[in-house]
Backbone as CSV, one residue per row, in Angstrom:
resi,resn,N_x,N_y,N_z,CA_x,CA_y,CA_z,C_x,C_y,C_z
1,UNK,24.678,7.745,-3.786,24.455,7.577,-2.358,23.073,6.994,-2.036
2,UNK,22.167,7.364,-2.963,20.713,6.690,-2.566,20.684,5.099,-2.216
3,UNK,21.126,4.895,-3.476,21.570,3.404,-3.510,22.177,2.511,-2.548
4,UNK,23.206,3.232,-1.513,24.191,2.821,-0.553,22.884,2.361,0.486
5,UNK,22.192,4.034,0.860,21.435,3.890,2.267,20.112,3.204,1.579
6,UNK,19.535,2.667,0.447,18.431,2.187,-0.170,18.297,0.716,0.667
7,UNK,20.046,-0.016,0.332,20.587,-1.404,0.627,20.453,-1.693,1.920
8,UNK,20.984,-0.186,2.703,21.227,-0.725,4.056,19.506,-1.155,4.687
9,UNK,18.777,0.115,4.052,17.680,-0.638,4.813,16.927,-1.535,4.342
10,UNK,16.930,-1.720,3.112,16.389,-3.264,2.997,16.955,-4.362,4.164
11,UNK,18.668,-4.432,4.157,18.709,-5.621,4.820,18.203,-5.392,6.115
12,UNK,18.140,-4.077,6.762,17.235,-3.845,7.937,16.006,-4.533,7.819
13,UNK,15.276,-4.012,7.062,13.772,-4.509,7.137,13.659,-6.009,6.296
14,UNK,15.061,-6.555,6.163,14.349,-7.634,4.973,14.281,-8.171,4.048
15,UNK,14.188,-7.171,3.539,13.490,-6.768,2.331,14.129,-6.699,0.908
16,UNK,13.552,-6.679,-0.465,14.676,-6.096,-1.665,14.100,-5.155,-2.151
17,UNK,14.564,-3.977,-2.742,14.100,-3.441,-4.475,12.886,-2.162,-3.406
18,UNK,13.445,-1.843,-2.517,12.924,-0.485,-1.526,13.066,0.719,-2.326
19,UNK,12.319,1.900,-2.071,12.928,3.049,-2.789,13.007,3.967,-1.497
20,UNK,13.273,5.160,-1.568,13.952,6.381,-0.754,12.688,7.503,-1.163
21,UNK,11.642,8.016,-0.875,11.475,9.599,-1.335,11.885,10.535,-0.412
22,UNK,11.972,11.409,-0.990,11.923,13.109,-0.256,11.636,13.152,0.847
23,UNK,10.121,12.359,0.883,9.231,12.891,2.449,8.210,11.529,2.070
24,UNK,7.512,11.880,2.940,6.366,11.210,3.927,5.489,11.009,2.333
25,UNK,4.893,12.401,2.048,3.640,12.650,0.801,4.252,12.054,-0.230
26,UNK,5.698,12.122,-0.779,6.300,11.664,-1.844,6.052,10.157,-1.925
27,UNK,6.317,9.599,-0.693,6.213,8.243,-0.393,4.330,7.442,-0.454
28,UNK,3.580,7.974,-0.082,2.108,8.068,-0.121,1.518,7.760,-1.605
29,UNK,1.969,9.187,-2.046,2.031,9.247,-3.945,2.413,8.246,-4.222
30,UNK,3.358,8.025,-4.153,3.789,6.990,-4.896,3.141,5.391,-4.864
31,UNK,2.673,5.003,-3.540,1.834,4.270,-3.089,0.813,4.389,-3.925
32,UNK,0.054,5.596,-3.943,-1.300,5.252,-4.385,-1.501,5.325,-5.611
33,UNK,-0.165,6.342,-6.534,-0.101,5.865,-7.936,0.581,4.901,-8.863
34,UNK,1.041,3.921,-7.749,1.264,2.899,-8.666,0.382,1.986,-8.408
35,UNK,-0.657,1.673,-7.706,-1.228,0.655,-6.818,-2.731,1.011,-7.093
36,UNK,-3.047,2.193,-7.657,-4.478,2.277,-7.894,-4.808,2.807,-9.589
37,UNK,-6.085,2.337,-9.853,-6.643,2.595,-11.041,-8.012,3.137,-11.165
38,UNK,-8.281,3.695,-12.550,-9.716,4.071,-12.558,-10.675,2.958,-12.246
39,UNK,-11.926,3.440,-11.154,-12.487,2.243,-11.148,-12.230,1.809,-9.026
40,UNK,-11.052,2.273,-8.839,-10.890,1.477,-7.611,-11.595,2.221,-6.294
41,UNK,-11.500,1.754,-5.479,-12.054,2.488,-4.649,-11.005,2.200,-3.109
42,UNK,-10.812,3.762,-2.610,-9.891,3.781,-1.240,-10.866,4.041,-0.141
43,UNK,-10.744,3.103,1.304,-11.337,3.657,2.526,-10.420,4.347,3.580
44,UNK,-10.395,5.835,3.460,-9.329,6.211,4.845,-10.153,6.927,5.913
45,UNK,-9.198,6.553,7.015,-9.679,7.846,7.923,-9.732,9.023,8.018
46,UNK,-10.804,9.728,8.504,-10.868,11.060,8.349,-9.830,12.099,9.196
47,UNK,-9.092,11.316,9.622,-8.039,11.794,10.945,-6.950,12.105,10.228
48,UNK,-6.268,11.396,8.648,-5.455,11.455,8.019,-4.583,12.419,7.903
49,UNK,-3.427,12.529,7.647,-2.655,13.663,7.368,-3.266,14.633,6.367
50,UNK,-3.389,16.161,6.985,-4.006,16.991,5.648,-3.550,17.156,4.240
51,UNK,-2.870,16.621,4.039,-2.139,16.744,2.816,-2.392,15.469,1.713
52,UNK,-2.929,14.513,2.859,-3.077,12.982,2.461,-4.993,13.058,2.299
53,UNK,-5.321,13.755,3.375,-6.858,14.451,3.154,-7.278,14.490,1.676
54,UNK,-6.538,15.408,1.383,-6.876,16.163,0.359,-6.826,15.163,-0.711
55,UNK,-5.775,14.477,-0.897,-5.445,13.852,-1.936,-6.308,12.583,-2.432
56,UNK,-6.602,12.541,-1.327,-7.867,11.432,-1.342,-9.523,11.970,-1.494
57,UNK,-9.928,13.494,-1.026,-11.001,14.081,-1.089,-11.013,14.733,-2.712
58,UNK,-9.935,15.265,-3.349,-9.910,15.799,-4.568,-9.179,15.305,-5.468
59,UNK,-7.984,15.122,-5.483,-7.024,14.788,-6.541,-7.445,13.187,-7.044
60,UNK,-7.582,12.186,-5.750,-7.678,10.784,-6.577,-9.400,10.817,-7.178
61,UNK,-10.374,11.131,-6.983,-11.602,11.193,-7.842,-11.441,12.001,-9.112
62,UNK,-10.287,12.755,-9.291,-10.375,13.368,-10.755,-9.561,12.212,-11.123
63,UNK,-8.796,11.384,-10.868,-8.298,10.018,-12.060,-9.357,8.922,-12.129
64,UNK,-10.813,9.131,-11.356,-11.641,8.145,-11.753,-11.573,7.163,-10.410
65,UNK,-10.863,7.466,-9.410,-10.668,6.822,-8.053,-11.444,7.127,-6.743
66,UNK,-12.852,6.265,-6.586,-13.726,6.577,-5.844,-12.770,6.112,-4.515
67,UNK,-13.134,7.651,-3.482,-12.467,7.201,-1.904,-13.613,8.055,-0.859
68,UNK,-13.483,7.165,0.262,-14.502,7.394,1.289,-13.686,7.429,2.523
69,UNK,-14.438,8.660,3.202,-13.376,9.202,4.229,-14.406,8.824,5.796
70,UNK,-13.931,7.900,6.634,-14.743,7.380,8.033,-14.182,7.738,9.177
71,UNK,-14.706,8.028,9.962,-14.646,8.263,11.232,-13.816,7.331,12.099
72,UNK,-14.846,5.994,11.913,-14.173,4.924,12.633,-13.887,3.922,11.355
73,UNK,-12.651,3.807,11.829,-11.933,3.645,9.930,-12.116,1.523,10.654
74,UNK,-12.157,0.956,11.574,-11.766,-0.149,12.012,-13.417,-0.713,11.857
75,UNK,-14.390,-0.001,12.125,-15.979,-0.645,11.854,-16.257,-0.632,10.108
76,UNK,-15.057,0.191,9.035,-15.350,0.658,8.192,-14.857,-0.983,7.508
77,UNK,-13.412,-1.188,7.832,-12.577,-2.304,7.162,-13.874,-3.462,7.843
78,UNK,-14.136,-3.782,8.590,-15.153,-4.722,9.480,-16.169,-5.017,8.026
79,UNK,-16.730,-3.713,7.940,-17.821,-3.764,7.055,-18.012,-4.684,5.801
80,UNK,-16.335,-3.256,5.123,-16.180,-3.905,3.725,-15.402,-5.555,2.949
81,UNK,-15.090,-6.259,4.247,-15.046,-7.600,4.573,-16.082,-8.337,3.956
């Protein structure tokens, strides 16, 4: 069944080769562990989901993934331009 509703929304959005998680955090994770490495560095807002907080304040600096948490996350992207 994943597969059925996977299709439908690709052709919704577009798109090919989409995946499905659980939830919201499953989906995040997955984002940031396939997409980041030791060495990289993330800028989020400090407004973030707490769960997404965290993951970015503790869990991604123990794989070697420097992240910085801003206030005004839009003067932050400005900056690092």
């Amino acid at each position: 069944m994943p597969t059925y509703w996977r299709k439908k929304i690709d052709g919704l959005e577009g798109a090919s080769g989409g995946i499905i998680t659980g939830s919201g955090m499953a989906a995040i994770t997955a984002v940031f562990l396939s997409q980041l490495k030791t060495g990289d560095h993330v800028i989020g807002a400090d407004q973030l989901y707490g769960r997404t907080l965290r993951m970015m304040s503790d869990e991604l600096p123990r794989l070697g993934i420097e992240t910085s948490l801003v206030a005004e996350f839009s003067a932050a992207i400005g900056a690092a331009e």
